[in-house]
C-alpha positions, 0 to 999 in steps of 0.5 A, a space after each residue: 524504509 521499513 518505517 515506511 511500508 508499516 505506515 503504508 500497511 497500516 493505512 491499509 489497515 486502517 482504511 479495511 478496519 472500517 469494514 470489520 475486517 480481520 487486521 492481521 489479514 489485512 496486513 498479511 494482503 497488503 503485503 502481498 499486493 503492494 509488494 508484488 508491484 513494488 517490492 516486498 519493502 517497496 523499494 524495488 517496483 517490478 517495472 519502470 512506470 511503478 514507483 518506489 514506495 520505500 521513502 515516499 511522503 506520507 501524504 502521497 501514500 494518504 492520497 494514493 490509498 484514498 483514490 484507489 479505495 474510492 475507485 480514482 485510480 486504478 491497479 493492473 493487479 
């Protein structure tokens, strides 16, 4: 579970590394914006249509990461 959301925050970072970011505060704002959804260890999503991340493939996360950064899929937050 916890293997889960550091691959998770790391692609997160990875994906911000890019721009010359801080990763520390890239990590730090991953957190907060995934977990505010999907729980602070991705497995407890605040509402039904929000899926558990804890224990998901890692080529949905790659996929998922990759769409919202381009902008193909969207977030409420």
């Amino acid at each position: 579970m916890m293997r889960l959301l550091a691959v998770m925050l790391g692609a997160c970072v990875a994906m911000s590394a890019q721009a010359g970011g801080n990763a520390q505060k890239g990590k730090q704002k991953a957190a907060q914006v995934c977990g505010a959804c999907h729980g602070p260890e991705g497995n407890k999503p605040s509402a039904p249509d929000q899926p558990v991340l804890a224990g998901q493939y890692y080529d949905y996360l790659v996929r998922a990461l990759s769409d919202y950064k381009a902008g193909h899929r969207n977030t409420a937050s």
